[in-house]
N, C-alpha and C positions, 0 to 999 in steps of 0.2 A: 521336523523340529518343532518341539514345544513351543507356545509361547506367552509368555509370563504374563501372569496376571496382571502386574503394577505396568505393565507397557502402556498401555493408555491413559492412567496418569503423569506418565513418563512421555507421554507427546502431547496433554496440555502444557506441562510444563513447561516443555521446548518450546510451541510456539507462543506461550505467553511471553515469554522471555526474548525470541526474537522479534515477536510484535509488537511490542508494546509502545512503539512510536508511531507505528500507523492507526492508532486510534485516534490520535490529533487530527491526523493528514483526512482521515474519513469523518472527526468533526467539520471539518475545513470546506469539504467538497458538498455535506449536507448541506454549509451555512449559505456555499455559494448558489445551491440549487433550491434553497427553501423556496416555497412557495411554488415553486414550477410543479407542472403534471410527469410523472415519469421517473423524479428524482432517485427514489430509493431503490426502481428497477436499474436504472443505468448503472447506478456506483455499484449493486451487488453483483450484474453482470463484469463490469471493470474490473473488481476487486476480482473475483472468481476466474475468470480470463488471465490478468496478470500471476496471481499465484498458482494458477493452473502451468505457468510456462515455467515458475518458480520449480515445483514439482517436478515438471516434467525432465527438465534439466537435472536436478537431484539425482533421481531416480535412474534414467541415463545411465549419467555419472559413477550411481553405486555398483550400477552393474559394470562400468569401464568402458562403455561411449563416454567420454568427457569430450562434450558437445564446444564446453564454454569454457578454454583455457582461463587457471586464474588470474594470470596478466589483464585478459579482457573485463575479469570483473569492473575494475576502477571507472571505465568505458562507460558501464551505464551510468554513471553519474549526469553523463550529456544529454538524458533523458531528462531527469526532474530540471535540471539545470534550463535546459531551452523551453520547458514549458514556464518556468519561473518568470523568465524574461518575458516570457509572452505576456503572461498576466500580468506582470509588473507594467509593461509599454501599456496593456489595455486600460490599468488602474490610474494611470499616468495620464491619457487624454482623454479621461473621463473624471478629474479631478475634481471638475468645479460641478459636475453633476449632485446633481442629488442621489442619496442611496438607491432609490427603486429605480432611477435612471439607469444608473453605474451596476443596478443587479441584472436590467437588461441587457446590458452591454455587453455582459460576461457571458451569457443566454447558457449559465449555470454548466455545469461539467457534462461532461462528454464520456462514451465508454473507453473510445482509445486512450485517450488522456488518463484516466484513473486506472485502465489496464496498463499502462506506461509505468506512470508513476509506482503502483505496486510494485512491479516487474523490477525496475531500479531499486527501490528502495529497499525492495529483499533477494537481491543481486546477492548479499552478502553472505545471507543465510545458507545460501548454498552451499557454502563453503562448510557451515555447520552442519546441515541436512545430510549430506553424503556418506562421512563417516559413520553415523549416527545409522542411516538407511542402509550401510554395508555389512552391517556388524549385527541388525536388527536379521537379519534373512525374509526371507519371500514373505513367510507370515506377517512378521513384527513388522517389515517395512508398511505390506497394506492398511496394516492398525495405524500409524502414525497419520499415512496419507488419508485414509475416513475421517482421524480424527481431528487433520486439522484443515480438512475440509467442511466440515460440522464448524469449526471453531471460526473459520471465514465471516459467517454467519453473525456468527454470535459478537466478530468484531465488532460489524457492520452497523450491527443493530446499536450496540454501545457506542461508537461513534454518530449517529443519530441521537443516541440517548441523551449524551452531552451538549450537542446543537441543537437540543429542542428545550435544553432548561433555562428559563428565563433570564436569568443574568448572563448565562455563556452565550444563550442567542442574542443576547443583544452586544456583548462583547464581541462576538462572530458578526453578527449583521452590521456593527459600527466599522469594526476593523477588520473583517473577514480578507477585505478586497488589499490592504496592506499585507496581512499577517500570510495568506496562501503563494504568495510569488514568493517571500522571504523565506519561508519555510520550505518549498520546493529549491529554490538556490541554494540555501545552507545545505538542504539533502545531497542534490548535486555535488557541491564544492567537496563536501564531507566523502562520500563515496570516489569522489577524485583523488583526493586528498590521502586516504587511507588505503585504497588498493585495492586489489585481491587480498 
């Protein structure tokens, strides 16, 4: 089976389109790990880790293992949701600290955490990936998945990009430790909320 030229236009666009809210979430995780030794390996290991199970699940699927009924979708939402809480409690009795305090405190993100929170947060896409990766065949599927395994990257680096520009680091650095529990919970809730 041939396969079409425009396909890999046709899988930036897909994941631009299901991604485009993990770019915050990977401002978010830079903001909390600025300044730490390590930060950019961790979050790209995380992010590649999580959307690696992302895939993997898809893929699966297209071929008809469907590993992760979509009843269970909703399910991960109790992922972003309890790391929320978590930051939230940390943000919470570290209040009256001062910022460099309260960024220790945090001792900045983690691989399982941001392999987690990916994992959840594109829980959904899967639902989109499947179709998409059944109908692509053997070939076109492997084009989508290079290409938005390349595109990982490229998230990765853009949300760093936004965390490193001066007014948004210092929006992230002032209210990074409010904004990432809030924004994990609403993930949560949302993916609760909405379903499979």
């Amino acid at each position: 089976m041939a396969i079409s030229p425009g396909i890999a236009g046709q899988a930036v666009g897909l994941f631009a389109v299901t991604n485009v809210d993990d770019i915050m979430i990977l401002a978010l995780f830079f903001a909390q790990g600025a300044g730490r030794r390590h930060t950019t390996r961790t979050i790209m290991i995380g992010q590649y880790l999580g959307f690696a199970g992302i895939l993997a699940v898809a893929v699966a699927a297209a071929f008809g293992a469907t590993f992760l009924p979509e009843q269970a979708i909703r399910y991960l939402g109790l992922l972003p949701l309890a790391l929320g809480i978590r930051a939230a409690i940390q943000a919470w009795r570290h209040r009256g600290a001062d910022d460099d305090a309260a960024g220790e405190a945090s001792g900045g993100p983690r691989i399982l955490e941001v392999a987690a929170v990916t994992f959840a947060n594109g829980g959904d896409n899967i639902g989109v990936y499947v179709p998409v990766f059944a109908t692509a065949g053997l070939g076109g599927m492997t084009v989508y998945v290079v290409v938005f395994l390349v595109l990982v990257a490229v998230w990765a680096a853009a949300g760093r990009f936004f965390a490193t520009r001066p007014l948004i680091a210092r929006a992230l650095s002032r209210w990074g430790h409010v904004l990432l529990p809030v924004v994990l919970i609403g993930i949560g809730l949302l993916i609760l909320v909405r379903g499979g």
